[in-house]
C-alpha positions as CSV (number, residue, x, y, z in Angstrom):
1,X,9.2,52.3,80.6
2,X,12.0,50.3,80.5
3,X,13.9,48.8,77.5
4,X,16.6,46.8,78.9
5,X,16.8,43.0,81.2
6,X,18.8,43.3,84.0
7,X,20.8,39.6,84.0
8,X,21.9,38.6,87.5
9,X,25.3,36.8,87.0
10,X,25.5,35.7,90.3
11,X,22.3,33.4,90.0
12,X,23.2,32.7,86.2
13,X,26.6,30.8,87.1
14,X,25.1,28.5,89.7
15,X,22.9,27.2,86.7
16,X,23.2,24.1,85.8
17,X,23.9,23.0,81.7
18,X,22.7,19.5,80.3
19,X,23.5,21.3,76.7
20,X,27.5,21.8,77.5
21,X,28.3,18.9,79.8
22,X,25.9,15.8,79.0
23,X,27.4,14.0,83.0
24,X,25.2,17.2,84.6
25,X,22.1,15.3,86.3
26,X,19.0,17.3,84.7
27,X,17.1,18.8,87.6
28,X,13.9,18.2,85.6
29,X,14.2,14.4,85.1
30,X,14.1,14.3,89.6
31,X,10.3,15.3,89.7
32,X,10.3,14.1,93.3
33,X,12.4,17.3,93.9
34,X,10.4,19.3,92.1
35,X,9.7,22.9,94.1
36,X,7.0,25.3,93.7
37,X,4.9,23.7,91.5
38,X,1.9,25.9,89.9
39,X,0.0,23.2,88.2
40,X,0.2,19.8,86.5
41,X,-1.4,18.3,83.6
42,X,0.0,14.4,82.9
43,X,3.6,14.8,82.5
44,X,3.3,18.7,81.6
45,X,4.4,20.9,84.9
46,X,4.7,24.5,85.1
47,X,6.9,25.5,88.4
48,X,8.8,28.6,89.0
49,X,12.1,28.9,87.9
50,X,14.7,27.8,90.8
51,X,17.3,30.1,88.9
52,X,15.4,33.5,88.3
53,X,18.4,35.4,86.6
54,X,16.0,38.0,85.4
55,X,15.7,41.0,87.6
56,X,12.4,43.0,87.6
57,X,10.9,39.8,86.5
58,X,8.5,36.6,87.4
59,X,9.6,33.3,85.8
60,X,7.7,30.0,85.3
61,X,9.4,27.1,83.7
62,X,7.0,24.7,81.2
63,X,8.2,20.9,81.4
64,X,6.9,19.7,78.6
65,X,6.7,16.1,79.2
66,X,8.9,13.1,81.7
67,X,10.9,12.1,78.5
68,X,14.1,13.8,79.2
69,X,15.1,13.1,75.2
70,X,11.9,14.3,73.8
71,X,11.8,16.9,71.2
72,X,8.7,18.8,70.4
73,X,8.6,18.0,66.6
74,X,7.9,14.0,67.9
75,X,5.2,14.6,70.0
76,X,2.2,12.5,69.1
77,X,-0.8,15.2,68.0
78,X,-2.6,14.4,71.8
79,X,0.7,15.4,74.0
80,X,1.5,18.0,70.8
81,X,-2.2,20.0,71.5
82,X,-2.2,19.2,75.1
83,X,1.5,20.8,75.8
84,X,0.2,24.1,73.4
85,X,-3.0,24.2,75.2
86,X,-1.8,24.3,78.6
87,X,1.0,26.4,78.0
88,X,-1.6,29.4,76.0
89,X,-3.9,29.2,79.2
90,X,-0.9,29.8,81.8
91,X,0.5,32.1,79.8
92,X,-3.4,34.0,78.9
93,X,-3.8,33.7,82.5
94,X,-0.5,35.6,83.9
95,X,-1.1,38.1,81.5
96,X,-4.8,39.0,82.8
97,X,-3.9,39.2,86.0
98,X,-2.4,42.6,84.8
99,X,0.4,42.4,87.2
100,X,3.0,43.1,84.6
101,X,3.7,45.2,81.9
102,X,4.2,42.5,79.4
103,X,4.2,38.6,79.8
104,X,6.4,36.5,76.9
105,X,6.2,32.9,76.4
106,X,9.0,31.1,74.5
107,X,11.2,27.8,74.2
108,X,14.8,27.0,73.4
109,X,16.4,23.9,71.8
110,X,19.8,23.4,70.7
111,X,23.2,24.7,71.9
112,X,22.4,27.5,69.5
113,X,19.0,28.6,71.6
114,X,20.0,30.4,74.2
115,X,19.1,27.4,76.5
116,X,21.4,25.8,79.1
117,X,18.9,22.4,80.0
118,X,18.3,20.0,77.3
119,X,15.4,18.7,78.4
120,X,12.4,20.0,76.7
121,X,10.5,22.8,78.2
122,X,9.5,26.5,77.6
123,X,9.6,29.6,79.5
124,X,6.5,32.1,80.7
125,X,8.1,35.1,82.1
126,X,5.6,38.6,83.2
127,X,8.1,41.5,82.7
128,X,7.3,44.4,85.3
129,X,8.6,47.4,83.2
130,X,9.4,46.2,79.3
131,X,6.4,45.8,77.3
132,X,7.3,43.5,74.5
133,X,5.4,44.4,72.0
134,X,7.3,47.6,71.9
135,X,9.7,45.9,69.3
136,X,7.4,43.7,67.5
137,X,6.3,45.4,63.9
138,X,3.3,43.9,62.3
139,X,6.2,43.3,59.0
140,X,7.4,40.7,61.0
141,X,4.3,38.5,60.5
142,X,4.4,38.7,56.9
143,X,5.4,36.2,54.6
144,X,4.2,33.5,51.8
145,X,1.4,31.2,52.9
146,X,2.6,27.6,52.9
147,X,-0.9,26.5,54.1
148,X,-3.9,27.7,55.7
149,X,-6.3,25.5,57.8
150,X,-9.6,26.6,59.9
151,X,-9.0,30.1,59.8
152,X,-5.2,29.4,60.9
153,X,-2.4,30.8,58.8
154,X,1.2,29.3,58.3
155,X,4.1,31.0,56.5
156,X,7.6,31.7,55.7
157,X,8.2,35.1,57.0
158,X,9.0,37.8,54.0
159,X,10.8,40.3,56.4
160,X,12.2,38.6,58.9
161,X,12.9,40.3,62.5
162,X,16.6,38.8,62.9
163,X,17.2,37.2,59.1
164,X,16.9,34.5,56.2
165,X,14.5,32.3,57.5
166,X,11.7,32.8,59.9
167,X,8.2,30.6,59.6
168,X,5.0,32.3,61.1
169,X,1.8,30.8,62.4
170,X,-1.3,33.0,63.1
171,X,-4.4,31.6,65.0
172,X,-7.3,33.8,65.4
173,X,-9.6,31.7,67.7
174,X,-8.1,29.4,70.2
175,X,-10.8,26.9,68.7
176,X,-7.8,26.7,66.1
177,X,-5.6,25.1,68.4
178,X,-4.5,21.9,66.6
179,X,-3.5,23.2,63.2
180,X,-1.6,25.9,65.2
181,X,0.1,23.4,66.7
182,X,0.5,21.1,64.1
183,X,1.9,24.1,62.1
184,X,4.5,24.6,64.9
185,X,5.3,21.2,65.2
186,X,5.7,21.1,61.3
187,X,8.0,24.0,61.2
188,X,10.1,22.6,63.6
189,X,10.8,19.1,62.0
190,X,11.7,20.6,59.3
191,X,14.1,22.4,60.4
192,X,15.8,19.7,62.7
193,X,15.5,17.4,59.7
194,X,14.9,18.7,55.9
195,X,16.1,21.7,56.2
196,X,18.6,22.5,53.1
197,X,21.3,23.7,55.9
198,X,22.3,21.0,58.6
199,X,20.4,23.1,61.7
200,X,20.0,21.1,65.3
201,X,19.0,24.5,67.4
202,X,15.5,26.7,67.0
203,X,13.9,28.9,69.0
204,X,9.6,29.4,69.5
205,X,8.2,32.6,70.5
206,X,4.6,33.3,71.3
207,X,2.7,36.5,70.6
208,X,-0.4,38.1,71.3
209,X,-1.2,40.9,69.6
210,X,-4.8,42.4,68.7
211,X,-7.5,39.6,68.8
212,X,-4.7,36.9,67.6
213,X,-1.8,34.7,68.6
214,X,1.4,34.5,66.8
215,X,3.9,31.7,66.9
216,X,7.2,32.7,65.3
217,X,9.8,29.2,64.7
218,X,13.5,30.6,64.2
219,X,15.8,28.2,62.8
220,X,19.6,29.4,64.8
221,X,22.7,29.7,63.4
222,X,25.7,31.9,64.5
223,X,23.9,35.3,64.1
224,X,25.2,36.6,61.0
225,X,27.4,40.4,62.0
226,X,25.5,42.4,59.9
227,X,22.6,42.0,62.0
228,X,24.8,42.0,65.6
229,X,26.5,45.6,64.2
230,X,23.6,47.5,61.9
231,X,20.5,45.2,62.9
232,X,20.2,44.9,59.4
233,X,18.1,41.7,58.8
234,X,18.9,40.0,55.5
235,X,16.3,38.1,53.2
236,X,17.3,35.0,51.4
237,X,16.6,34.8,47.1
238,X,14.9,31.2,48.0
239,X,11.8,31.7,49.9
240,X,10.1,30.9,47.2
241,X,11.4,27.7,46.7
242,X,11.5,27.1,50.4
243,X,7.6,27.2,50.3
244,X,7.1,25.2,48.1
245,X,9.7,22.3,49.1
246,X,7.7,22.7,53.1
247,X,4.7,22.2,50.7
248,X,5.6,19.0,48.8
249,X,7.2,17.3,51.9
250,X,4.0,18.0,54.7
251,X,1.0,19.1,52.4
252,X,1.2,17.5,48.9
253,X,0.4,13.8,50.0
């Protein structure tokens, strides 16, 4: 088994970034160019990546809608549900087919995410030799319970896999699907816009583990060193507080 990515350099500088340089055209805007196209629903597409800088590696890209300035904490609840759905059930299906070791499913926003296109959309990607899970603990999903809905659990994460603030949404049965989204799409306005720290980048990574799915919103900052030299996470004294602000601003109406 593996445990590292190998990162093609020569595929990664010919990609093109909205994020940096706002006069790039956004490949994703042009669907009439569109190539390798695995399925449509609306204005969701999922395609495979034209820049596959992952060796070892398949990789789909998720458009998540034709507005090229949409943001995922907007969506109206249809799109919202809709985009979630679609994305689980391409993401449920690649992993079935058992053709990889691991398949992970995430998006980027922000110039702090990792993500060189602006436009919104998320990534499915079926790793041959890494399974992810390897590096997932079960600490990681625990936290304080900002609200539960239908069997569907959201919270602030406790000990967080990186540090200080990491929200958690658990769904046991895809039934569940729109207060898992909802609790995503919560978690992420909030963090784009009542956060207590001025924040404009997150990250969004989907899990599977056992008989449940896992949604895991990272608010990004400039990763703090002691987690880059020691991967010492650190846990902020305000979680409590935190909770309870998320509560009075979504829940307590």
């Amino acid at each position: 088994m593996n445990s590292h990515l190998l990162f093609n350099t020569s595929i990664g500088v010919q990609k093109p970034n909205s994020i940096r340089n706002k006069e790039v055209q956004c490949p994703f805007c042009a669907t009439e160019d569109l190539t390798d196209i695995i399925d449509v629903k609306d204005s969701i597409i999922l395609l495979k990546n034209k820049f596959p800088v992952l060796e070892n590696a398949y990789q789909t890209v998720l458009i998540e809608t034709d507005d090229c300035h949409g943001e995922l904490s907007l969506y109206s609840k249809e799109h919202l549900v809709k985009l979630i759905s679609f994305g689980i059930k391409h993401w449920m299906r690649i992993e079935e087919s058992k053709e990889f070791e691991s398949v992970i499913f995430f998006k980027n926003h922000g110039p702090l995410s990792g993500g060189s296109i602006s436009h919104p959309h998320m990534q499915i990607v079926g790793l041959n030799d890494i399974n992810y899970m390897d590096k997932i603990s079960e600490t990681y999903f625990e936290g304080l319970t900002i609200d539960e809905e239908n069997g569907t659990n959201f919270s602030l994460s406790t000990k967080p896999k990186i540090g200080f603030y990491e929200f958690n949404v658990k769904m046991t049965s895809l039934e569940d699907i729109e207060s898992f989204s909802s609790y995503i799409q919560i978690a992420t306005h909030y963090i784009l816009n009542q956060f207590p720290f001025k924040c404009n980048s997150y990250n969004l990574f989907f899990y599977h583990r056992k008989e449940s799915i896992y949604a895991r919103i990272v608010p990004r900052f400039v990763t703090t060193p002691i987690y880059i030299g020691y991967s010492i996470p650190q846990v902020p004294n305000n979680l409590e507080w935190m909770k309870e602000d998320i509560k009075g601003k979504y829940f307590n109406k």
